[in-house]
CHARMM internal coordinates of N, CA and C (Angstrom, degrees):
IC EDIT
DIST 1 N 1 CA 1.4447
DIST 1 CA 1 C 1.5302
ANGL 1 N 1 CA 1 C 108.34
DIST 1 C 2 N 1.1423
ANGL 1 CA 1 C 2 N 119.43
DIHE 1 N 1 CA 1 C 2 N 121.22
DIST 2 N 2 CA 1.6763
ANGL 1 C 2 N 2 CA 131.41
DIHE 1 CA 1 C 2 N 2 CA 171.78
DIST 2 CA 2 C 1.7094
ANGL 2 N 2 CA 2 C 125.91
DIHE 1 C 2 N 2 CA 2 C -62.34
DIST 2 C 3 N 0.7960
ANGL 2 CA 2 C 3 N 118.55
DIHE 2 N 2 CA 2 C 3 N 97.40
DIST 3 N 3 CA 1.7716
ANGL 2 C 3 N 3 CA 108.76
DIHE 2 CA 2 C 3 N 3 CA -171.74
DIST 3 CA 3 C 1.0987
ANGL 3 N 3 CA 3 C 120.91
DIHE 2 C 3 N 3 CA 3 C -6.95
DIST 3 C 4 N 1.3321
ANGL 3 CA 3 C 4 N 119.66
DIHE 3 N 3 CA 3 C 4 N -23.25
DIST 4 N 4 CA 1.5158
ANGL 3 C 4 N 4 CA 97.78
DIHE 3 CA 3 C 4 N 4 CA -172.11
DIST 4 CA 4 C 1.7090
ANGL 4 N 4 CA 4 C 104.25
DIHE 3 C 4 N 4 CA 4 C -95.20
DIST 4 C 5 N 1.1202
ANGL 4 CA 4 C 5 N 131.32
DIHE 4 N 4 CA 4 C 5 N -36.68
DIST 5 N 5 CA 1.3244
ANGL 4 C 5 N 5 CA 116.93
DIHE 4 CA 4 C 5 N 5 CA 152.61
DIST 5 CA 5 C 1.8664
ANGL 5 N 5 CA 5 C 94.30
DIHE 4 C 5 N 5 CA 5 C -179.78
DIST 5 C 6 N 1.6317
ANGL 5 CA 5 C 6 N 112.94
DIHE 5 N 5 CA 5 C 6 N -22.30
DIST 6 N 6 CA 1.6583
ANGL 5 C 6 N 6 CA 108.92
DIHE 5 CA 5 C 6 N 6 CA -169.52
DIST 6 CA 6 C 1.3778
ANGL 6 N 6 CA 6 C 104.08
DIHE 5 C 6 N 6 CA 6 C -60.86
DIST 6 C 7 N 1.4313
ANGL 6 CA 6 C 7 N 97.28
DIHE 6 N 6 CA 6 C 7 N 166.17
DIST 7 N 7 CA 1.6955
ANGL 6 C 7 N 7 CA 122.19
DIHE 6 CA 6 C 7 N 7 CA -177.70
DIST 7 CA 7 C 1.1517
ANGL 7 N 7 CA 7 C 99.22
DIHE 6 C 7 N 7 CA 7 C -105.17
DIST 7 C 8 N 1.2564
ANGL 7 CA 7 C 8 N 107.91
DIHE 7 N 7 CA 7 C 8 N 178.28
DIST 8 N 8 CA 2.3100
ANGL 7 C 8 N 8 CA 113.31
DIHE 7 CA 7 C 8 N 8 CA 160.50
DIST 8 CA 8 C 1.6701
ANGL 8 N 8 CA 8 C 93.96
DIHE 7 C 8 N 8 CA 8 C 173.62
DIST 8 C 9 N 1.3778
ANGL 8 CA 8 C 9 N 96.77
DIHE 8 N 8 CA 8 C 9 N 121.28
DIST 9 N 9 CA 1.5883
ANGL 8 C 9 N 9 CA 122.62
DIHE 8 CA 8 C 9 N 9 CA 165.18
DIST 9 CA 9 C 1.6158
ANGL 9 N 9 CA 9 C 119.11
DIHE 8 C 9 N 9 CA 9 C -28.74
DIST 9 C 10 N 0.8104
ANGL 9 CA 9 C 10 N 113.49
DIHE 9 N 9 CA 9 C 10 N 145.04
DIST 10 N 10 CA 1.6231
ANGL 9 C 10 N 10 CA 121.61
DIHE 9 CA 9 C 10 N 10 CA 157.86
DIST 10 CA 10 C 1.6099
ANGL 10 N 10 CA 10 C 114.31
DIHE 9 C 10 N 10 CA 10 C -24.00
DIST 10 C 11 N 1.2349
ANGL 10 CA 10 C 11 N 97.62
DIHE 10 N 10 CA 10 C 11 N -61.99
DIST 11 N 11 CA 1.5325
ANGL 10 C 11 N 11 CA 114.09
DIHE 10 CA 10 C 11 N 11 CA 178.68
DIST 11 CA 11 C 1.6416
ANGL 11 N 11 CA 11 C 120.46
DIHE 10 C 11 N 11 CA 11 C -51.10
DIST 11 C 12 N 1.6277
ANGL 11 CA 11 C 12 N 88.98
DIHE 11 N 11 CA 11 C 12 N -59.97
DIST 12 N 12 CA 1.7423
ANGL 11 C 12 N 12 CA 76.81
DIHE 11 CA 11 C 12 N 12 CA -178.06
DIST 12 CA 12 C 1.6624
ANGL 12 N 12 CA 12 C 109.73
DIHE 11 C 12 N 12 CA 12 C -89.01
DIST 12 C 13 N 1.5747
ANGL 12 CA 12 C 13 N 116.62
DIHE 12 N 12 CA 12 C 13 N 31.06
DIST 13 N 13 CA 1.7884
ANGL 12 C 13 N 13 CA 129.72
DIHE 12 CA 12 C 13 N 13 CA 153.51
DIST 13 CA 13 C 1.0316
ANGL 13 N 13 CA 13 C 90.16
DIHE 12 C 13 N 13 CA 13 C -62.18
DIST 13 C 14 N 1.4750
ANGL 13 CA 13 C 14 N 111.64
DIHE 13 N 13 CA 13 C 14 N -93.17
DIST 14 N 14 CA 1.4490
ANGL 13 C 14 N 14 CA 128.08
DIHE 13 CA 13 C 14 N 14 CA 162.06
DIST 14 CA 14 C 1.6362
ANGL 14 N 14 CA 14 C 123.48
DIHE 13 C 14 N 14 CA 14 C 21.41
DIST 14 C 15 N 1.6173
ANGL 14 CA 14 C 15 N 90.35
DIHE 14 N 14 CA 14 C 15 N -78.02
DIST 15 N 15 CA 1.5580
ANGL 14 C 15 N 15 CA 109.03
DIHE 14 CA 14 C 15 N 15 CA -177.52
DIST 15 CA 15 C 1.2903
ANGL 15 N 15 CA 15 C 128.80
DIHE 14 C 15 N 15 CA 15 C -65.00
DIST 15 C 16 N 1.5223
ANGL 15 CA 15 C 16 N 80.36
DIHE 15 N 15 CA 15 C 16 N -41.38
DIST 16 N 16 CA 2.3135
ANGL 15 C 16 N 16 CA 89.30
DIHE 15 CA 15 C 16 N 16 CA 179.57
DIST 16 CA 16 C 1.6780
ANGL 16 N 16 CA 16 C 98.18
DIHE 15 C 16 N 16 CA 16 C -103.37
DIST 16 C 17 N 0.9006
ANGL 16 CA 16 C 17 N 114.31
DIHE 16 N 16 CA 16 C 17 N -19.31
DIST 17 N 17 CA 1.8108
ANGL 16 C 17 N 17 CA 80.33
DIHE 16 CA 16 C 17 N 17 CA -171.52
DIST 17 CA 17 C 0.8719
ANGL 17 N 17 CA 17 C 116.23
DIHE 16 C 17 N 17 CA 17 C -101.10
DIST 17 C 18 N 1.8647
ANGL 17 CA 17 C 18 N 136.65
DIHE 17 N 17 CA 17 C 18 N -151.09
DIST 18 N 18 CA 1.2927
ANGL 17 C 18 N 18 CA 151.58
DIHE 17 CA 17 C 18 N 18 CA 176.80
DIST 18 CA 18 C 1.0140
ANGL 18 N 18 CA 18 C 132.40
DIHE 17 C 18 N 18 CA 18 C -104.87
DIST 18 C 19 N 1.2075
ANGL 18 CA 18 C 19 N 147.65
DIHE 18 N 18 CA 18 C 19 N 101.59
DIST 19 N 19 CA 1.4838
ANGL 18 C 19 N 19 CA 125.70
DIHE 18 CA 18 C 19 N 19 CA -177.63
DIST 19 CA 19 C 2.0023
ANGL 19 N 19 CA 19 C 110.90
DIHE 18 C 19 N 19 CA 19 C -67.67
DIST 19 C 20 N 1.5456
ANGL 19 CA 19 C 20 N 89.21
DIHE 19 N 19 CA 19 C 20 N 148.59
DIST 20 N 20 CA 1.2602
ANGL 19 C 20 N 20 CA 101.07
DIHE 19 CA 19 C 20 N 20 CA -177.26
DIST 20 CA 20 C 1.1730
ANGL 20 N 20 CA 20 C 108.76
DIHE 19 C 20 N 20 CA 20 C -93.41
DIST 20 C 21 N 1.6125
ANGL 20 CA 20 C 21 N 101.79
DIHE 20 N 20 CA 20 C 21 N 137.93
DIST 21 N 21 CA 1.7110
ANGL 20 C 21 N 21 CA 113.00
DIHE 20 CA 20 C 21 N 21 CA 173.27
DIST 21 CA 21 C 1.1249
ANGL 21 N 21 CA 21 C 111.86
DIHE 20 C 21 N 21 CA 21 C -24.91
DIST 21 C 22 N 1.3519
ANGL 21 CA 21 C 22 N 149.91
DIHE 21 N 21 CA 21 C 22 N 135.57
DIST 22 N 22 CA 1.6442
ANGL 21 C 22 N 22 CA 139.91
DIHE 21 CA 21 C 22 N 22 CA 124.57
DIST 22 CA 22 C 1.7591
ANGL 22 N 22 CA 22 C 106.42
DIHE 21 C 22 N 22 CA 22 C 118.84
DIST 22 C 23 N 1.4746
ANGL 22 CA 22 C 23 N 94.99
DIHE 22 N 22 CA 22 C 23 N -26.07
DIST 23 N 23 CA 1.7837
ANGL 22 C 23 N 23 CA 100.37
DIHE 22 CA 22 C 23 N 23 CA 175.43
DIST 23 CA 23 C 1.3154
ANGL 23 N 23 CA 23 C 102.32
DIHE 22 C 23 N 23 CA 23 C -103.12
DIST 23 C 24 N 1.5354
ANGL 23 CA 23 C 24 N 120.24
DIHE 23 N 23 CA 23 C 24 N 155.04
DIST 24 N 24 CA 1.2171
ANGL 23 C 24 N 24 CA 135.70
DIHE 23 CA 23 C 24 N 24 CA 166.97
DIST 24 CA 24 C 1.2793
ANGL 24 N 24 CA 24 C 128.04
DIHE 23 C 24 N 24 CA 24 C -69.89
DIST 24 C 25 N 1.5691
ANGL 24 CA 24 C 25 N 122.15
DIHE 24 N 24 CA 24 C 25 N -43.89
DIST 25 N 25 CA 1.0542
ANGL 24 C 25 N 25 CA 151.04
DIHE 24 CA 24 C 25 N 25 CA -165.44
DIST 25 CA 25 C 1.6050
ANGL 25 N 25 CA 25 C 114.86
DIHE 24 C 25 N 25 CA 25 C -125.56
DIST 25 C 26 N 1.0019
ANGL 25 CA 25 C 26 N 151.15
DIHE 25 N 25 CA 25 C 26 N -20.28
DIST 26 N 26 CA 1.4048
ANGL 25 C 26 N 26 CA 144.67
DIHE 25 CA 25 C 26 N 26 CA 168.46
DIST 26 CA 26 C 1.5888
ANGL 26 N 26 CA 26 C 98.63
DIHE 25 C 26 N 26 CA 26 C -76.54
DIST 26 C 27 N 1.8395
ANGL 26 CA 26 C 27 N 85.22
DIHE 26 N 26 CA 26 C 27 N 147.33
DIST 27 N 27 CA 1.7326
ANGL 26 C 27 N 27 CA 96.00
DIHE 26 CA 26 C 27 N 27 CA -163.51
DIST 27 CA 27 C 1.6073
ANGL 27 N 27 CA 27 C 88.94
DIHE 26 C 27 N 27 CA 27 C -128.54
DIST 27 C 28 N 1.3580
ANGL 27 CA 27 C 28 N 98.65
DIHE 27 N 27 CA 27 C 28 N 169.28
DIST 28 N 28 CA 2.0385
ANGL 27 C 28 N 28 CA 93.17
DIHE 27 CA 27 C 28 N 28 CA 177.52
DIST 28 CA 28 C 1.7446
ANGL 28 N 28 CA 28 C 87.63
DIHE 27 C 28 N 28 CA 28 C -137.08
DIST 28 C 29 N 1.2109
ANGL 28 CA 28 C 29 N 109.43
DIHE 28 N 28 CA 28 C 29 N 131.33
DIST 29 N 29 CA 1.8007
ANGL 28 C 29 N 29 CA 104.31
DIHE 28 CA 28 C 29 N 29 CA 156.44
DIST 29 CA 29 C 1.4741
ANGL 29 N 29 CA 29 C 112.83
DIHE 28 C 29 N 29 CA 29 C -112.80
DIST 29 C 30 N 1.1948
ANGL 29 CA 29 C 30 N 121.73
DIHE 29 N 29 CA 29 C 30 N 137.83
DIST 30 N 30 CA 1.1202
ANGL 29 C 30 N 30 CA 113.64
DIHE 29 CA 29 C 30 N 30 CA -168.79
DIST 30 CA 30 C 1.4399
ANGL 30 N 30 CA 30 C 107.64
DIHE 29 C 30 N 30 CA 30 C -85.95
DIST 30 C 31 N 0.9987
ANGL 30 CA 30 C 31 N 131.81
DIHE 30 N 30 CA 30 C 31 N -48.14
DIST 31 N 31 CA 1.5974
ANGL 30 C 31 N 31 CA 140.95
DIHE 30 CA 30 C 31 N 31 CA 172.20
DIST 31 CA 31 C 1.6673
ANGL 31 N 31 CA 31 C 121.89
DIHE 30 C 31 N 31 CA 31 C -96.16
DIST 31 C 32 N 1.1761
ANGL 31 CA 31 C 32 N 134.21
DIHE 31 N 31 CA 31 C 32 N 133.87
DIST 32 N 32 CA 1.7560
ANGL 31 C 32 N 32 CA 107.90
DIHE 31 CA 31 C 32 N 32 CA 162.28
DIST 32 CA 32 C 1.2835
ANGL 32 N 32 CA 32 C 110.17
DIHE 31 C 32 N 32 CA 32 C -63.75
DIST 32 C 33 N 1.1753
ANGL 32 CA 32 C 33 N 101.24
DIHE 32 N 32 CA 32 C 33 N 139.53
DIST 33 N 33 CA 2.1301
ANGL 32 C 33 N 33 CA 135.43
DIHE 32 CA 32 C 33 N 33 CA 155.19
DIST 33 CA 33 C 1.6774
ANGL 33 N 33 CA 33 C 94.22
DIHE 32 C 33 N 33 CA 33 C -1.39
DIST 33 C 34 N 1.5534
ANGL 33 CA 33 C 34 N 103.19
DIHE 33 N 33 CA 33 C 34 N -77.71
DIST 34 N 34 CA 1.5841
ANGL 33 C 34 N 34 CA 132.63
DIHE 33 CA 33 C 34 N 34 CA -118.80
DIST 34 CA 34 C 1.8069
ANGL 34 N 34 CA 34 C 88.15
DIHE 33 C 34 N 34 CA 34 C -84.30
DIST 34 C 35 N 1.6837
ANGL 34 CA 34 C 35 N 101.42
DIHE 34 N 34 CA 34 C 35 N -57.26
DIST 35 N 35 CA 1.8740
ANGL 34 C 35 N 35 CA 101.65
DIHE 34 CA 34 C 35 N 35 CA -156.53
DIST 35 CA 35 C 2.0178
ANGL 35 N 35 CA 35 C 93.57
DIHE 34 C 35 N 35 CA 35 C -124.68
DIST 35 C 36 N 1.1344
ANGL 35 CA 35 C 36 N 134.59
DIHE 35 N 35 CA 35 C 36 N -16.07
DIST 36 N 36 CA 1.5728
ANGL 35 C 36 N 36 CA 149.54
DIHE 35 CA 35 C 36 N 36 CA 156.62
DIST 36 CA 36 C 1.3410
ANGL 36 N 36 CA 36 C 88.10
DIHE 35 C 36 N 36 CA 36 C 76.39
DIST 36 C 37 N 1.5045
ANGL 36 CA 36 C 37 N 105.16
DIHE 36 N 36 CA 36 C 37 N 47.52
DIST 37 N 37 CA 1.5805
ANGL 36 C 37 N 37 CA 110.07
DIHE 36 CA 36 C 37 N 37 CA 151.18
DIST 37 CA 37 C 1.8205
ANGL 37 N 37 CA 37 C 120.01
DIHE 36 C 37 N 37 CA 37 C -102.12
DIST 37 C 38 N 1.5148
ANGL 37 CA 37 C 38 N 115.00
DIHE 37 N 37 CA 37 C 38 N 137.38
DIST 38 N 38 CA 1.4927
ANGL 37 C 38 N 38 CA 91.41
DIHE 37 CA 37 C 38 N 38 CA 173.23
DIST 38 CA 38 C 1.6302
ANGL 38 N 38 CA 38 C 121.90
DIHE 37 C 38 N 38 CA 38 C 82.54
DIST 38 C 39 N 1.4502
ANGL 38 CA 38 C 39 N 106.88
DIHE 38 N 38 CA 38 C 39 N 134.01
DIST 39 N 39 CA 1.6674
ANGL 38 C 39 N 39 CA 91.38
DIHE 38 CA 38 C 39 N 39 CA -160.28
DIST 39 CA 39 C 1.8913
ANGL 39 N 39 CA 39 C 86.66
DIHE 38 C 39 N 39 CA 39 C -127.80
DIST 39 C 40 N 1.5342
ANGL 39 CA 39 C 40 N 120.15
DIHE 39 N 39 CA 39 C 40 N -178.27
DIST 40 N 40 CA 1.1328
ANGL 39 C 40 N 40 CA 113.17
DIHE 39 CA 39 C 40 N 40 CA -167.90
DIST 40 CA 40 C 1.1217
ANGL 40 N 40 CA 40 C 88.10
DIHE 39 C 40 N 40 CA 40 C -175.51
DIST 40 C 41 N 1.6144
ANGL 40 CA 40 C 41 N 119.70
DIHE 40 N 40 CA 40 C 41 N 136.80
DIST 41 N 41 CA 1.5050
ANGL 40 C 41 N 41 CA 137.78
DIHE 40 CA 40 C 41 N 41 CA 147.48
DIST 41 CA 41 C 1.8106
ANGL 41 N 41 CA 41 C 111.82
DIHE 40 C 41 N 41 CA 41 C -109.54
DIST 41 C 42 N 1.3500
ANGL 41 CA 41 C 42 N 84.30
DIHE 41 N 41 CA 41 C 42 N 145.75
DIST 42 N 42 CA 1.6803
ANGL 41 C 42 N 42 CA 99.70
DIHE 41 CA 41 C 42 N 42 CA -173.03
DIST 42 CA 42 C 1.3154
ANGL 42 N 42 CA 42 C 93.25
DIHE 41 C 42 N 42 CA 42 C -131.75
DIST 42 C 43 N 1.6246
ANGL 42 CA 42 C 43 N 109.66
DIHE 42 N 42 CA 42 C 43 N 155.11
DIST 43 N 43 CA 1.4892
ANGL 42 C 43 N 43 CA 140.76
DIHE 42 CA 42 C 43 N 43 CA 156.59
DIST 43 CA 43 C 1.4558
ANGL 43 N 43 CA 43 C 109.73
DIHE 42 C 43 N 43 CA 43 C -96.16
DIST 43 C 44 N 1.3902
ANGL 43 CA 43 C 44 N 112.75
DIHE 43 N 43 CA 43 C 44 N 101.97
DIST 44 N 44 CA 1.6468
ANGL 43 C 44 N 44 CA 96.13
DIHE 43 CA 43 C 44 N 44 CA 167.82
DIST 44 CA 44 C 1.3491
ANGL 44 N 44 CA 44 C 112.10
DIHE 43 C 44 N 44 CA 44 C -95.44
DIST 44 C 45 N 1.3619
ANGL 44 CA 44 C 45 N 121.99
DIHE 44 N 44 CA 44 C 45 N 175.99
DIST 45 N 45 CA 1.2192
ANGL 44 C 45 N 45 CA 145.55
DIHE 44 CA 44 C 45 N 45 CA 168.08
DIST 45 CA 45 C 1.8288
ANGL 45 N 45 CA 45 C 121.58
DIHE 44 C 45 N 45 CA 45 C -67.84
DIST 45 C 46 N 1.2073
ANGL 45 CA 45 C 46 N 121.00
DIHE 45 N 45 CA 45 C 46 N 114.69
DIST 46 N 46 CA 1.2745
ANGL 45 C 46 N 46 CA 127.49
DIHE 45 CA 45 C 46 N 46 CA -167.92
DIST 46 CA 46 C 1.6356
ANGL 46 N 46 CA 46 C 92.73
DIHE 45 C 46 N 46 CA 46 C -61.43
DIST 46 C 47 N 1.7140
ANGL 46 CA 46 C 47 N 94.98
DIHE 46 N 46 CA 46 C 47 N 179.67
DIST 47 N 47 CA 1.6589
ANGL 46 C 47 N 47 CA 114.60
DIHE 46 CA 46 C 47 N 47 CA -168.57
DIST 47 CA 47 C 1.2650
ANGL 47 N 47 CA 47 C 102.05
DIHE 46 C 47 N 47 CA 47 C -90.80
DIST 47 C 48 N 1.1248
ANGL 47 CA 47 C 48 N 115.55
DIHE 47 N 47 CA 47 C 48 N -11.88
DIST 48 N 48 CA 1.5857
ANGL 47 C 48 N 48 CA 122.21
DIHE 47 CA 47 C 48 N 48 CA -157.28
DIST 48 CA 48 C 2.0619
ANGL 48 N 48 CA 48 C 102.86
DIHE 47 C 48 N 48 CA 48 C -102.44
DIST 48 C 49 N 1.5814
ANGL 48 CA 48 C 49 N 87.44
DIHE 48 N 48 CA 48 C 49 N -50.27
DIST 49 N 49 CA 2.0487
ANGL 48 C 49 N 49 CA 100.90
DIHE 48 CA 48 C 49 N 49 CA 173.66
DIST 49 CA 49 C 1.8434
ANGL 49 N 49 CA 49 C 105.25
DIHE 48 C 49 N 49 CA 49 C -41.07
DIST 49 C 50 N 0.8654
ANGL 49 CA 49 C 50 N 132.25
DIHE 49 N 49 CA 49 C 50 N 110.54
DIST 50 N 50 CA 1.5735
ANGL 49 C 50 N 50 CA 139.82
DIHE 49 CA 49 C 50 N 50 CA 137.65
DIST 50 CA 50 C 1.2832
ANGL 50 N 50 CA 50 C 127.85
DIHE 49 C 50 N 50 CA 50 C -99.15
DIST 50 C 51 N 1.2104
ANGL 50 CA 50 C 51 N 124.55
DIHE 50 N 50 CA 50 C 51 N -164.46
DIST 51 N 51 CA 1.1985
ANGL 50 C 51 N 51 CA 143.60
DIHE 50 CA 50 C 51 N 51 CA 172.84
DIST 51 CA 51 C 1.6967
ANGL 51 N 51 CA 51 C 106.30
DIHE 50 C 51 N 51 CA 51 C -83.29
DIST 51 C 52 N 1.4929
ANGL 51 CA 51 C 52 N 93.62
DIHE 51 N 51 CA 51 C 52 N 130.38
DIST 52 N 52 CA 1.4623
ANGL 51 C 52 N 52 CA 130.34
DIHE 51 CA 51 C 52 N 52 CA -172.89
DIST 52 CA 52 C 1.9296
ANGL 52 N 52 CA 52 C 110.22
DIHE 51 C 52 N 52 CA 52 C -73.29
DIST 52 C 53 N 0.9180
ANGL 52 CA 52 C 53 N 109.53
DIHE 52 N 52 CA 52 C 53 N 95.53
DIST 53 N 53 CA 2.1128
ANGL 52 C 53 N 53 CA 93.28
DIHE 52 CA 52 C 53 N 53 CA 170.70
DIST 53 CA 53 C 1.1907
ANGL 53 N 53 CA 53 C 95.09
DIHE 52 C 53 N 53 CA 53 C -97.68
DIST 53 C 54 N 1.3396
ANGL 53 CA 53 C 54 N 130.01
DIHE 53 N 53 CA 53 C 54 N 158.58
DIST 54 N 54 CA 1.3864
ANGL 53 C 54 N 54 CA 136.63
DIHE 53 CA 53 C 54 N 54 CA 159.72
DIST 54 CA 54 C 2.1788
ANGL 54 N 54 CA 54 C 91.93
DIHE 53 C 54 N 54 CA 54 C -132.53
DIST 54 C 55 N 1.1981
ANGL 54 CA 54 C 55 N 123.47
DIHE 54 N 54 CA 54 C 55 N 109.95
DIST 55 N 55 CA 1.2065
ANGL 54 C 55 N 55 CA 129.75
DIHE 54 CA 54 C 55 N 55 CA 171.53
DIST 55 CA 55 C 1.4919
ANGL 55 N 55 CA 55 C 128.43
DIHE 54 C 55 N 55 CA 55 C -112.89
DIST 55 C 56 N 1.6271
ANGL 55 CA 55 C 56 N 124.64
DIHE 55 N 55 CA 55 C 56 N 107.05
DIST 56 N 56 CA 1.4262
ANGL 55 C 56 N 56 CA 118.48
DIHE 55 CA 55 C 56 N 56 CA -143.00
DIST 56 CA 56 C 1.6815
ANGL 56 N 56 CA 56 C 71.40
DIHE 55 C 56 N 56 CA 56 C -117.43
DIST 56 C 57 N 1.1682
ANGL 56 CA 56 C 57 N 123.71
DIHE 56 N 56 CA 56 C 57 N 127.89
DIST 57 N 57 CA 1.2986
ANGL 56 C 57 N 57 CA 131.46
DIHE 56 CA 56 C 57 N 57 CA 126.32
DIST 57 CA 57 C 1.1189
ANGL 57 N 57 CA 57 C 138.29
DIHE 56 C 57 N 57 CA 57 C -97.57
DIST 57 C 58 N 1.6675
ANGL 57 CA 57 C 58 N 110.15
DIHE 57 N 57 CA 57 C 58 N 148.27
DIST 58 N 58 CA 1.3978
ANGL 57 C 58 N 58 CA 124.68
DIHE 57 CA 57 C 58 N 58 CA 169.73
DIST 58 CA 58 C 2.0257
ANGL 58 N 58 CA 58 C 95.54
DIHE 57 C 58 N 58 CA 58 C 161.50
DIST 58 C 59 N 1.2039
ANGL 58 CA 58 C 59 N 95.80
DIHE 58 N 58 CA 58 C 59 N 141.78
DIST 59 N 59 CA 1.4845
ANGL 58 C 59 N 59 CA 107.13
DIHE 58 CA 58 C 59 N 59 CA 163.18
DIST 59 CA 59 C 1.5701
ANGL 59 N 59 CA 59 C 144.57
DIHE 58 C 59 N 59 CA 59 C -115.21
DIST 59 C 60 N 0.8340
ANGL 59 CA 59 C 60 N 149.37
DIHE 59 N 59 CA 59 C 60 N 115.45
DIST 60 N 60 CA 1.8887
ANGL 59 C 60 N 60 CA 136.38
DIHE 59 CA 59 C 60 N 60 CA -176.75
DIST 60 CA 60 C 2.0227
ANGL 60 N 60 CA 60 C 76.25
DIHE 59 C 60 N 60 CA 60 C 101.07
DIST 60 C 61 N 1.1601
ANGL 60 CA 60 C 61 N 103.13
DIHE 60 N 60 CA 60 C 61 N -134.45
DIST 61 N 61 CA 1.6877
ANGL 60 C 61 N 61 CA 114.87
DIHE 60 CA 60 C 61 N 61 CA -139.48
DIST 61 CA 61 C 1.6408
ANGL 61 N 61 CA 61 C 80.75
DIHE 60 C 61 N 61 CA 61 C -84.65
DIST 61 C 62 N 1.2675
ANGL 61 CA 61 C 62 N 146.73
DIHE 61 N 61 CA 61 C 62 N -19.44
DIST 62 N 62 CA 1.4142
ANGL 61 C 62 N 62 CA 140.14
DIHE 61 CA 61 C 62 N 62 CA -167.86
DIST 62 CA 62 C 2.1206
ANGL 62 N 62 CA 62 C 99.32
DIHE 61 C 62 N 62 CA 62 C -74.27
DIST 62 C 63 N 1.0424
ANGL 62 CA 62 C 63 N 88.67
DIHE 62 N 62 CA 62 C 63 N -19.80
DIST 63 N 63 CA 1.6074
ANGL 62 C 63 N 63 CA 88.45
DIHE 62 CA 62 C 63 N 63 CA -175.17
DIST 63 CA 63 C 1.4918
ANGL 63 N 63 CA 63 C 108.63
DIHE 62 C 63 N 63 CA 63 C -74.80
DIST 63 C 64 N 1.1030
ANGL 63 CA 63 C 64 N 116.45
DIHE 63 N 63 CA 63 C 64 N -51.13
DIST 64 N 64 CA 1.5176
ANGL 63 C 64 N 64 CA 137.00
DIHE 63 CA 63 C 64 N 64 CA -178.24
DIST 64 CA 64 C 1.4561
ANGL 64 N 64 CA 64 C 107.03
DIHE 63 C 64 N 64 CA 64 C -26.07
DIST 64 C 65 N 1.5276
ANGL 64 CA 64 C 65 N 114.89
DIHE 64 N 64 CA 64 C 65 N -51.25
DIST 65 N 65 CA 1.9212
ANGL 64 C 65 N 65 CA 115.20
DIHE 64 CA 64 C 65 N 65 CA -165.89
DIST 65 CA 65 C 1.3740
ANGL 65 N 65 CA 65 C 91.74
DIHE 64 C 65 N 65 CA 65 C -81.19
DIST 65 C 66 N 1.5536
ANGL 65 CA 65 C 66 N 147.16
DIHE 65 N 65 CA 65 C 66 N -37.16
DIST 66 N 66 CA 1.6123
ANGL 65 C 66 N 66 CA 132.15
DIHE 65 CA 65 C 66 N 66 CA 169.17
DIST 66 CA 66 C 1.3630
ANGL 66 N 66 CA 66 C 111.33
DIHE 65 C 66 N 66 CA 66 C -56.82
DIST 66 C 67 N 1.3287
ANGL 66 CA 66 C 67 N 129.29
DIHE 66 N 66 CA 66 C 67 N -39.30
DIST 67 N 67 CA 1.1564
ANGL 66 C 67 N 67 CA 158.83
DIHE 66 CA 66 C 67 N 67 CA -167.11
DIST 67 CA 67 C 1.6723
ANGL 67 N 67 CA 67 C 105.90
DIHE 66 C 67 N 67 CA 67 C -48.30
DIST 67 C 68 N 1.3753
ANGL 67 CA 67 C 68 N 77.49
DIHE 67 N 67 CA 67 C 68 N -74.36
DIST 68 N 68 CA 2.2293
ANGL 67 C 68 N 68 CA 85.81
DIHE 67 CA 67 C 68 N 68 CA 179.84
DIST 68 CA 68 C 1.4383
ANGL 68 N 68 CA 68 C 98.60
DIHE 67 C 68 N 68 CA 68 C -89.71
DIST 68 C 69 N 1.3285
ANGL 68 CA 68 C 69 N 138.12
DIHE 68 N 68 CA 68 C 69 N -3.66
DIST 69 N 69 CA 1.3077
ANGL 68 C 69 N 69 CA 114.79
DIHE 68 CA 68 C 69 N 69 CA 174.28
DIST 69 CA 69 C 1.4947
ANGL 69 N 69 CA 69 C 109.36
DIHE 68 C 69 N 69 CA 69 C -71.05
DIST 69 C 70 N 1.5296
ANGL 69 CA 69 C 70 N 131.31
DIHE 69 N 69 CA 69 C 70 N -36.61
DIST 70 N 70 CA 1.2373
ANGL 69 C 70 N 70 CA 135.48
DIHE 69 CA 69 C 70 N 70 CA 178.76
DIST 70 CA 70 C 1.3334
ANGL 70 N 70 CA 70 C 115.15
DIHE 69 C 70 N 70 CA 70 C -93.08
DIST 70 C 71 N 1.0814
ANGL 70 CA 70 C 71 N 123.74
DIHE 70 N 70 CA 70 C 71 N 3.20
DIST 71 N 71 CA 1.7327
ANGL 70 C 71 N 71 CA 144.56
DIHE 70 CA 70 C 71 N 71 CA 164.94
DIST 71 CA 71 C 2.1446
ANGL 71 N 71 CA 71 C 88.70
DIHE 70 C 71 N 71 CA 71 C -72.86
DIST 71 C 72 N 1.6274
ANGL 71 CA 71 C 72 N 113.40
DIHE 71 N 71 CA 71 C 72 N -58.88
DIST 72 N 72 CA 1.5009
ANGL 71 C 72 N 72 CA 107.50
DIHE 71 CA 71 C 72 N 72 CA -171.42
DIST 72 CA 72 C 1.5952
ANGL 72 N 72 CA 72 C 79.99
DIHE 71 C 72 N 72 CA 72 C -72.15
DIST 72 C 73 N 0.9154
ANGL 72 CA 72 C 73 N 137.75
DIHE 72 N 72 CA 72 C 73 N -52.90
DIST 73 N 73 CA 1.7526
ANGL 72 C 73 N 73 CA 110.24
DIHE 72 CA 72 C 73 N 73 CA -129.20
DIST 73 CA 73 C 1.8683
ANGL 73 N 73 CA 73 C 96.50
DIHE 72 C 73 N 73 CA 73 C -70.87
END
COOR INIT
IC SEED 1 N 1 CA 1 C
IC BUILD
């Protein structure tokens, strides 16, 4: 979000800004899009980053050994 209050997608990061030396993903805009008030750098999210599942099965006494293993960790 840009100081003055607008938003802008991933995409138009992408589109309008700069990538910064040395990072992959951080963008710099120097002005907003909309009114070219206010400047803003963002970190986006790579192509590759998704959503995380972690899925432990087992039920009755099979649960128990996932159970206390993350009880120690």
């Amino acid at each position: 979000m840009f100081s003055c209050g607008h938003l802008v997608c991933d995409t138009c990061i992408k589109m309008f800004g700069k990538g910064i030396l040395g990072t992959e993903y951080k963008f710099i805009i120097l002005e907003c899009i909309l009114c070219r008030a206010g400047s803003l750098t963002a970190l986006i999210k790579s192509l590759t980053c998704g959503v995380r599942i972690l899925g432990i099965d087992g039920g009755g006494i099979r649960g128990v050994v996932p159970l206390k293993f993350f009880i120690l960790l």
